[in-house]
C-alpha positions in Angstrom: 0.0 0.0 0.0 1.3 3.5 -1.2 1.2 5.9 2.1 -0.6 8.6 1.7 2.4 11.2 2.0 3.3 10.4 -1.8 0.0 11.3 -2.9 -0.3 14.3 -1.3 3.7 15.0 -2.5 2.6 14.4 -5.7 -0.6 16.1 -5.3 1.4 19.5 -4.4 3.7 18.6 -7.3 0.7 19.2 -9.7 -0.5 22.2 -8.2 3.3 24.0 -8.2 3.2 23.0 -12.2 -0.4 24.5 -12.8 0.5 27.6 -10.3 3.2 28.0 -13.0 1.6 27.6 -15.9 -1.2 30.0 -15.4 1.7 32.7 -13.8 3.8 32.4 -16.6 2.2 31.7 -20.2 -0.4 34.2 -21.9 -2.1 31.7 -23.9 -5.3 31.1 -22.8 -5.5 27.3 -24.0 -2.4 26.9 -21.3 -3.9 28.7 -18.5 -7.0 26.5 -18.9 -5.1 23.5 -19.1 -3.0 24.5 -15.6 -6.2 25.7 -13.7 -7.7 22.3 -14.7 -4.4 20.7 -13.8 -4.6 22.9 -10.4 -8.3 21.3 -10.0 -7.0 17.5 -10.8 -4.3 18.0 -7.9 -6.5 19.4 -5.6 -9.2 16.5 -6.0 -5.9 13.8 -5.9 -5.6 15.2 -2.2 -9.0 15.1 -1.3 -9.3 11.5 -2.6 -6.4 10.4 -0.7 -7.5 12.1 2.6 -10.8 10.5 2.0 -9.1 7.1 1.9 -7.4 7.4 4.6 -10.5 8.3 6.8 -11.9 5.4 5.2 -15.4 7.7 4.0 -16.7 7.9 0.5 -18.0 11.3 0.8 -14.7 13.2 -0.5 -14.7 11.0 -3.4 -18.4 12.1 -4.2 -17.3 15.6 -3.6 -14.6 15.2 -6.6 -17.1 13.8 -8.4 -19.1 17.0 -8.4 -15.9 18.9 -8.9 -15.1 17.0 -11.6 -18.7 17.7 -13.2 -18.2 21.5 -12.5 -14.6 21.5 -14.3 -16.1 19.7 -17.4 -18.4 22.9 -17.9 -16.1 25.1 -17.0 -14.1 24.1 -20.1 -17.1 24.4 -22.4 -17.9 27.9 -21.3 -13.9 29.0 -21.2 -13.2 27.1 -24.7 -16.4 28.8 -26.4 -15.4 32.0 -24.9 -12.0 31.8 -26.3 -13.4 31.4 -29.9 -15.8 34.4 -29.5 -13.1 36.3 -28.6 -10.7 35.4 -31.5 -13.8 35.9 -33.6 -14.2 39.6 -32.6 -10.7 40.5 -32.1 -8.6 38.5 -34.0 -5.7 37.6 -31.4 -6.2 35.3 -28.1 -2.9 37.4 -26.8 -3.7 37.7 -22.7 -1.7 41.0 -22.7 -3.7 42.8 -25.3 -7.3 41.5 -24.0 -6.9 43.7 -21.2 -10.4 45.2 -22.0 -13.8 44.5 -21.8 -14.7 47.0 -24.3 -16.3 45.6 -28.0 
């Protein structure tokens, strides 16, 4: 049996590399991918504190988080292509407006 240390090290790990990603790219593809990848580490540590208290509720609770991240990408992806429809770039730095 792994011990639950190497999950959560592994856990943090993950969340360090989508901290990262959404601090230092300005694609937006690459920030959604590390706040999902932030999301996917976070649910790794509740699943392995929920084994270790031997209760199914955490994993239900990443199961709704899981549900919530899945339209979170729909509404961020069709977003994006709106936005490269009216403006022509999906450059973070120069979308620093909400103005049409």
């Amino acid at each position: 049996m792994v011990p639950v240390e190497y999950y959560i090290i592994l856990s943090a790990i993950l969340f360090s590399i989508g901290v990262a990603g959404v601090v230092f790219r300005r694609n937006p593809l690459v920030i959604f991918m590390s706040i999902e990848l932030m999301l996917n580490a976070a649910n790794l540590a509740i699943v392995a504190f929920s084994s270790v208290l031997n209760s199914f509720s955490g994993q239900i609770f990443v199961f709704f988080v899981i549900a919530v991240a899945a339209a979170e990408v729909a509404v961020g992806l069709a977003l994006i292509v709106e936005i490269f429809k009216t403006k022509h770039t999906i450059d973070v730095d120069q979308l620093n407006s909400m103005k049409g």
